[in-house]
N, C-alpha and C positions, 0 to 999 in steps of 0.2 A: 504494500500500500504506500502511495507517493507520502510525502509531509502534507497534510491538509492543513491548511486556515483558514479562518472566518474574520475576513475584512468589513469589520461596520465603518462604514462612511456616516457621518454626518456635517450637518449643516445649511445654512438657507436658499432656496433658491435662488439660483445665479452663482453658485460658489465655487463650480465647475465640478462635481460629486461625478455625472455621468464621465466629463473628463477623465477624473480621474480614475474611475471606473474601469473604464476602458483597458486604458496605461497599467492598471494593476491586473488586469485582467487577463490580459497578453503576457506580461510579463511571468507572470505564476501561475499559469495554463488554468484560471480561475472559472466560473460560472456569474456572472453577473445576473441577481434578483433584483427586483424594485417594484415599487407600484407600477411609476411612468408603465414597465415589459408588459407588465397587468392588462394596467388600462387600455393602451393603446390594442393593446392584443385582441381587446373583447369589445374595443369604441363601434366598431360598423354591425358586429353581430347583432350588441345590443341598441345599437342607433343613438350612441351616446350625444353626438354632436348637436340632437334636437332634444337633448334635456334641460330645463330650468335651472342655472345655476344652484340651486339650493339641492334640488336632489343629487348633480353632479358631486358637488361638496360633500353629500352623505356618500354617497359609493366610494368617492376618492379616502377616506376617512375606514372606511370598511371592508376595504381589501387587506388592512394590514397581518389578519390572519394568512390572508392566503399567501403572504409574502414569509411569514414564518414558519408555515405549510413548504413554502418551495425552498425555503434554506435548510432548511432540514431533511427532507426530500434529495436533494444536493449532496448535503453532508453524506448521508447513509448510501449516495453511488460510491463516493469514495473521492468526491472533489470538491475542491477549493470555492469559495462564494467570496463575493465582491456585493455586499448588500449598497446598492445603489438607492440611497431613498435619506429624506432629511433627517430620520431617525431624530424627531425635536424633544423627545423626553425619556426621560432617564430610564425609566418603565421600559420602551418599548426596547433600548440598550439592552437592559440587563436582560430581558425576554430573547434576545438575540446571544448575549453571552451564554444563558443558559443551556439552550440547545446546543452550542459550541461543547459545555464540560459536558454533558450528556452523552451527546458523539464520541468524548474522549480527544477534543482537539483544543488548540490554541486558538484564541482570537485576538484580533487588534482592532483597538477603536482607533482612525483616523478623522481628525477635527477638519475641517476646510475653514479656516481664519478669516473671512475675508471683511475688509470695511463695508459696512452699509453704502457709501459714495458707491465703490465700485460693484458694489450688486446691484443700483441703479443702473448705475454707467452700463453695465452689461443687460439688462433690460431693453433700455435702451437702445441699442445697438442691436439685439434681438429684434425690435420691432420693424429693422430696417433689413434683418440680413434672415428672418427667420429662420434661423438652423434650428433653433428647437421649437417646442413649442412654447406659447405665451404662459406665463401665471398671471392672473390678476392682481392688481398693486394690492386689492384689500386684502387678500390672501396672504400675500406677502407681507403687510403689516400685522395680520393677524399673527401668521407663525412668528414675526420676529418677537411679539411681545409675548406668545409662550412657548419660545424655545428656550429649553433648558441646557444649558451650556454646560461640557463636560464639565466635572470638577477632577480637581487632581487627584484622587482615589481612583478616578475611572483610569489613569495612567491612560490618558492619548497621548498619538502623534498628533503634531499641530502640523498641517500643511498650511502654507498661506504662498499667494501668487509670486510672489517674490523669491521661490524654490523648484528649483528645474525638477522634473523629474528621475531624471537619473539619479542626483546628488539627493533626493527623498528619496529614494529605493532602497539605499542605503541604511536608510534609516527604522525600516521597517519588518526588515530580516534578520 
């Protein structure tokens, strides 16, 4: 059996989480989970794009089992997970760590640092170059004001833009 890990990504939209996702993902032959996979995966079945915000917001909110369903799920093939998702409260962390000792593996919480300007700024420029898709600003002030920001017991890694990749990789093995 390879070295398995469970990379919890956290942080607010725009922080580059799927980025970095990605980059870990390739790197340590990983399985990337998240909502976004979720959503998008089941938006034309269920005809998500003609739903009233409000209900959108409860599915988005309600999938998070199913996210802890497929890291686990993951785990027990015998591969690596890149939890892609803001992971905003401590709860849903340790809910993720847990399934990690269960498995029998190690996991690492990865923080993504970024300044609120530049999670704007990257909005922003979102709305001109749409590579991903949009968050609404209220959303986005919503989770800023209850994201629960690792504490130093959670032992993260801090990424922040200002850290290439490679020279993090380092840092997380």
């Amino acid at each position: 059996m390879k070295n398995q890990t469970l990379f919890i990504l956290c942080g607010e939209a725009f922080s580059g989480k799927s980025t970095l996702a990605k980059q870990i993902a390739e790197r340590y032959d990983a399985k990337i989970v998240g909502r976004d996979e979720i959503y998008f995966a089941t938006e034309k079945i269920l005809s998500l794009e003609n739903t009233p915000d409000k209900d959108d917001d409860a599915l988005w909110r309600n999938l998070w089992p199913l996210v802890l369903q497929g890291v686990k799920n993951q785990l027990l093939l015998g591969n690596s997970v890149v939890v892609d998702d803001n992971s905003l409260f401590f709860k849903q962390r340790d809910e993720l760590r847990a399934i990690a000792q269960q498995v029998g593996i190690k996991s690492i919480l990865i923080y993504l640092d970024v300044p609120s300007k530049v999670l704007k700024e990257r909005k922003e420029q979102n709305k001109i170059s749409q590579a991903r898709h949009d968050v609404p600003s209220a959303w986005m002030d919503e989770d800023s004001g209850f994201f629960e920001r690792p504490a130093k017991a959670e032992e993260p890694i801090i990424y922040t833009p200002d850290i290439g990749f490679d020279v993090f990789a380092k840092h997380i093995m």
